[in-house]
DSSP file (Angstrom, degrees, kcal/mol; ACC not computed):
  #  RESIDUE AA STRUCTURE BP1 BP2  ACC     N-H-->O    O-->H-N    N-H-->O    O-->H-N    TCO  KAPPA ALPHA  PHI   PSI    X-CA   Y-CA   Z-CA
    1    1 A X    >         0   0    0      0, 0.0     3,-0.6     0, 0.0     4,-0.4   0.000 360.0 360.0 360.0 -17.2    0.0    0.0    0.0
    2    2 A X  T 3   +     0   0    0      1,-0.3     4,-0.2     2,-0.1     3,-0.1   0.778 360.0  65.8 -78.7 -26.1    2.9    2.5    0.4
    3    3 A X  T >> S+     0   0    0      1,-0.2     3,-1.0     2,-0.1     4,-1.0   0.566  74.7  83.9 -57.2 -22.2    3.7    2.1   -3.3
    4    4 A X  H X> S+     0   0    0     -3,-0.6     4,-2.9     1,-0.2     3,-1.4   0.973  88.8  44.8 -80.5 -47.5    0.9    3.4   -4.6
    5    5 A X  H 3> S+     0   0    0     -4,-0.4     4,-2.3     1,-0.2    -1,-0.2   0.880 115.5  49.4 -63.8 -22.9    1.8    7.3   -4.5
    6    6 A X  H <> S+     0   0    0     -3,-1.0     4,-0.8    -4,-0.2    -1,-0.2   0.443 114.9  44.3-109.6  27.2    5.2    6.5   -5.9
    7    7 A X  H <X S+     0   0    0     -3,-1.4     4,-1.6    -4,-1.0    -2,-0.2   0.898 113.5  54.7 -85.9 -48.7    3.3    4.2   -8.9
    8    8 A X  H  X S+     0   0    0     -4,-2.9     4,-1.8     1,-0.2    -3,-0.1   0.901 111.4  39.5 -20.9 -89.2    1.1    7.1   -9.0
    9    9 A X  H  X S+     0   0    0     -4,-2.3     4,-3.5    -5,-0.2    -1,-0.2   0.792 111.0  57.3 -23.6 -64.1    4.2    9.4   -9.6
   10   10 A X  H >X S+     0   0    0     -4,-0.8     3,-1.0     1,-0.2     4,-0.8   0.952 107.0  51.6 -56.8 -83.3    6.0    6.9  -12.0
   11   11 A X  H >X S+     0   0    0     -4,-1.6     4,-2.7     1,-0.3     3,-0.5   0.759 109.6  50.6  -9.4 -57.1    2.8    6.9  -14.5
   12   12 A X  H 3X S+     0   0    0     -4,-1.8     4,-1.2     1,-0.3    -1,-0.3   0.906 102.7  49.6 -55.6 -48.2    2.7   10.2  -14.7
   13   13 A X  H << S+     0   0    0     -4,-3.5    -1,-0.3    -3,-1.0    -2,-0.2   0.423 113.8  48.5 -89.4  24.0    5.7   11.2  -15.5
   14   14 A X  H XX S+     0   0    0     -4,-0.8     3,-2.4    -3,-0.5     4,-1.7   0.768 109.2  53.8-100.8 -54.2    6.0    8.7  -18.5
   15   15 A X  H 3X S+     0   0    0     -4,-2.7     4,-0.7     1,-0.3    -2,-0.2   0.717 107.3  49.9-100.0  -5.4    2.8    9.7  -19.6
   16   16 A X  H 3< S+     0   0    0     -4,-1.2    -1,-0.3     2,-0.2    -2,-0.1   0.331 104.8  61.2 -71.9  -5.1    4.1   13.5  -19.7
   17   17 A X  H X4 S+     0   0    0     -3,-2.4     3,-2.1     2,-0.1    -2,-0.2   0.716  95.0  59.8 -84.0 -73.2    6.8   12.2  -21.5
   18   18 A X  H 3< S+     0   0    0     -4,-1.7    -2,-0.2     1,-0.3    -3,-0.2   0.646  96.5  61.8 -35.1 -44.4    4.3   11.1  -24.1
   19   19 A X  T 3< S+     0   0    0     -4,-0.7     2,-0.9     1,-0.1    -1,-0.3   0.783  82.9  91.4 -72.2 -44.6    3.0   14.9  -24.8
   20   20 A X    <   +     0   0    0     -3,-2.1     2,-0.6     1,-0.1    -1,-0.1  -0.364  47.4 147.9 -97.7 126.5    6.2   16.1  -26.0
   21   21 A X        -     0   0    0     -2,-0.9     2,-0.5     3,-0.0    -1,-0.1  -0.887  43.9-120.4-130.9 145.7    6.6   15.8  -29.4
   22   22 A X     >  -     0   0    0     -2,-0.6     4,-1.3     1,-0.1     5,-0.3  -0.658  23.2-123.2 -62.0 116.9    8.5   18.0  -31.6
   23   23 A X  H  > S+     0   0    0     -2,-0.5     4,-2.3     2,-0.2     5,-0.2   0.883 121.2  57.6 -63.6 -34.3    6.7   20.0  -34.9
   24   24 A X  H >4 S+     0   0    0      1,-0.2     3,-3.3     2,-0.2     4,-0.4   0.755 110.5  42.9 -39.3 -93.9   10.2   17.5  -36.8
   25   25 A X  H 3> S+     0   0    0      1,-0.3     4,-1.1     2,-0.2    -2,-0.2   0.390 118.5  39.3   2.6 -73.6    8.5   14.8  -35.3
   26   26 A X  H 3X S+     0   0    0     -4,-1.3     4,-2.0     2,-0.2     3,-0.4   0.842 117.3  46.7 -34.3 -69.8    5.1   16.0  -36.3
   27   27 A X  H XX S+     0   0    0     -3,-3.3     4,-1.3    -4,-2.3     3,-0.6   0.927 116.1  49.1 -85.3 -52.5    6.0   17.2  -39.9
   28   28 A X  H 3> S+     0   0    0     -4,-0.4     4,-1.2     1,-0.3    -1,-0.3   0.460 104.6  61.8 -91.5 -16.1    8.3   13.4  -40.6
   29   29 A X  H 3X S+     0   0    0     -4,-1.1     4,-3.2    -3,-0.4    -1,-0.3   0.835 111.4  34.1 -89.6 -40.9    5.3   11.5  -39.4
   30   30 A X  H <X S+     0   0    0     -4,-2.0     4,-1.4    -3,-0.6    -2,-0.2   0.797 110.6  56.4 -70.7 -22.2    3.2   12.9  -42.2
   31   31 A X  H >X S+     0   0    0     -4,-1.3     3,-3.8     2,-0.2     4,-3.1   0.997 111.4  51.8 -50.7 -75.0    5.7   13.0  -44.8
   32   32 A X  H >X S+     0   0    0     -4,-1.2     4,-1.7     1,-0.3     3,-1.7   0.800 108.7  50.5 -12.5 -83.1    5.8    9.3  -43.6
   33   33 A X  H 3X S+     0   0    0     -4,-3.2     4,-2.1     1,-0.3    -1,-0.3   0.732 111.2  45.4 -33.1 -39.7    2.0    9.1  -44.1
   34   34 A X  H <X S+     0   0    0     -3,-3.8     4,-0.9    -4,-1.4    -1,-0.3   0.738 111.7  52.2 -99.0 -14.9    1.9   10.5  -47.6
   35   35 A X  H XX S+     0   0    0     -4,-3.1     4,-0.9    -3,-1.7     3,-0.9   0.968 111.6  47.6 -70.3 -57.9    4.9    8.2  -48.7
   36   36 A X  H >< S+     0   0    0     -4,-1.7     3,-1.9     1,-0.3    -2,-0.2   0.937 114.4  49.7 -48.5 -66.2    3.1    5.0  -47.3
   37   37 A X  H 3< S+     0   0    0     -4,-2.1    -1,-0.3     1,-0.2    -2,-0.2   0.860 104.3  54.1 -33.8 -45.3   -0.3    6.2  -49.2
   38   38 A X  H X< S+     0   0    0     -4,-0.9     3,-1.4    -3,-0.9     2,-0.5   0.527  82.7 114.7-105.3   9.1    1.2    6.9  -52.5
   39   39 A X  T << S+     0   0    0     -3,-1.9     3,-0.1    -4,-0.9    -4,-0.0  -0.626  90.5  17.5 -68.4 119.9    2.9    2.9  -52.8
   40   40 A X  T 3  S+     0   0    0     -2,-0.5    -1,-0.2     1,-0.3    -2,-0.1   0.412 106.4  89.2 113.7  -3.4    1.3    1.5  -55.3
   41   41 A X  S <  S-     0   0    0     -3,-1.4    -1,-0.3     2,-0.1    -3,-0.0  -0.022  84.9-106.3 -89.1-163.1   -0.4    4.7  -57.3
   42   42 A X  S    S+     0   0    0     -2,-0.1     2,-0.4    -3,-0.1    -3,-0.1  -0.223  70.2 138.7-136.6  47.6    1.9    6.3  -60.2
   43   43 A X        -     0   0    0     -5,-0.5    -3,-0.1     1,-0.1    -2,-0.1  -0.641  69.5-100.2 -68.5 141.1    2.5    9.0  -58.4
   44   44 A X    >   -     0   0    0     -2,-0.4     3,-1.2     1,-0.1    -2,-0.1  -0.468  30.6-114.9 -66.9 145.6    6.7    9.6  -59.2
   45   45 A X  T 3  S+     0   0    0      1,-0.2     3,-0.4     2,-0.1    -1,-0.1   0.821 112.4  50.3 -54.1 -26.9    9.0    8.2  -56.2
   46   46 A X  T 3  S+     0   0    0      1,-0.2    -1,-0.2     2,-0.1    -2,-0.1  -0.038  81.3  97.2-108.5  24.0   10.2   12.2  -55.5
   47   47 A X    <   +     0   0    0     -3,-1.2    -1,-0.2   -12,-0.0     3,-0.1   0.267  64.8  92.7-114.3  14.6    6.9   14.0  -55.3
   48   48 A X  S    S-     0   0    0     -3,-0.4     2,-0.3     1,-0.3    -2,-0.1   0.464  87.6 -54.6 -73.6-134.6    6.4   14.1  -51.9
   49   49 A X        -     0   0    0      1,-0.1    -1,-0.3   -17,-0.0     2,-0.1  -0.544  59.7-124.5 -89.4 158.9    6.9   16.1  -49.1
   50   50 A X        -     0   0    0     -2,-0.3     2,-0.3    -3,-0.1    -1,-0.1  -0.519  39.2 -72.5 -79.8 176.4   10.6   17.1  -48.7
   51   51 A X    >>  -     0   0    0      1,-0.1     3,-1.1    -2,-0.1     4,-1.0  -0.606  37.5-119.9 -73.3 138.8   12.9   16.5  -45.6
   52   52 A X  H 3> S+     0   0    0     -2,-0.3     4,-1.6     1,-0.3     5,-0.2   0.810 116.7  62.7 -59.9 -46.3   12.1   18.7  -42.5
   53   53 A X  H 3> S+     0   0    0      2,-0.2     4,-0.8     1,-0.2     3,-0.4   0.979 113.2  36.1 -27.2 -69.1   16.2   20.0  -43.1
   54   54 A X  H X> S+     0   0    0     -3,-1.1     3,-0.8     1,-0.2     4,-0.6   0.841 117.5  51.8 -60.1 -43.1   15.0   21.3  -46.5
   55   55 A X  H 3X S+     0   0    0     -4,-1.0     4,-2.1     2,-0.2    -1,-0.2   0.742 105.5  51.1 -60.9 -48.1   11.8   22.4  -45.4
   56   56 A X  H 3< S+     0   0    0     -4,-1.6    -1,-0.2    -3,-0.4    -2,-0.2   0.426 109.2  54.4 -49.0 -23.9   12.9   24.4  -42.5
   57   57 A X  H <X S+     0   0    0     -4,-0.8     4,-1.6    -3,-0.8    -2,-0.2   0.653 111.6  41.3 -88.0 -22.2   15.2   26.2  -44.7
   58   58 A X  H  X S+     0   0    0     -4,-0.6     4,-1.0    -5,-0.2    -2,-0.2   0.908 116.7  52.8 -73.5 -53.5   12.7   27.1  -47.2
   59   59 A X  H  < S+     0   0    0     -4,-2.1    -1,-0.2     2,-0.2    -3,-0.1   0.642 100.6  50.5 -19.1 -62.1   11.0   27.7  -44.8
   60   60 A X  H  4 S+     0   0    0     -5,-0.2    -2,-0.2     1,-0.2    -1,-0.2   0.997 116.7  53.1 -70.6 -63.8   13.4   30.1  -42.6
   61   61 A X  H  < S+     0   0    0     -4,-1.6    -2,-0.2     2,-0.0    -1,-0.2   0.825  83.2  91.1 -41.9 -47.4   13.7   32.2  -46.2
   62   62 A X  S  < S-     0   0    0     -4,-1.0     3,-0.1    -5,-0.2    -4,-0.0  -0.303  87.1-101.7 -61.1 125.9   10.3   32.9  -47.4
   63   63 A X        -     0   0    0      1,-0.1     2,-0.4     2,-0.0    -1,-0.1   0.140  35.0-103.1 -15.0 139.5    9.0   35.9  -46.4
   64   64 A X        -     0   0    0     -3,-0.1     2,-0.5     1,-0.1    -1,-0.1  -0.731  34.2-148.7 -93.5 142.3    6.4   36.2  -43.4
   65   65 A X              0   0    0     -2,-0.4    -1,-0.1     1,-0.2    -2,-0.0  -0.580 360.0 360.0-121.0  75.5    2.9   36.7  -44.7
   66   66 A X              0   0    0     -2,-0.5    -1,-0.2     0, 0.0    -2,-0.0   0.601 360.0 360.0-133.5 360.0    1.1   38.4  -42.6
């Protein structure tokens, strides 16, 4: 019974763990998504998304539009 408050603890801070995810993360998990979708279409191998380096740079240049 004394465990319980530091199971309590231990759960929590794994699952607070869980929350943080990065906009990389984020942006490479969809890339992901739309590569996985397009096996097996005739879409061309290089017409996805680019890699979050390249993208971030492109990015980092364009004007803000606001």
């Amino acid at each position: 019974m004394r465990h319980k408050p530091l199971i309590a603890l231990t759960l929590l801070t794994g699952l607070t763990g869980c929350g943080l995810t990065s906009s990389q993360a984020v942006y490479e998990g969809i890339r992901a998504q739309e590569k996985a979708n397009a096996v097996g279409t005739n879409a061309p191998p290089n017409q996805g998304l680019p890699r979050y380096d390249q993208y971030e740079k492109e990015r980092s240049t364009r004007p803000e539009t606001r």
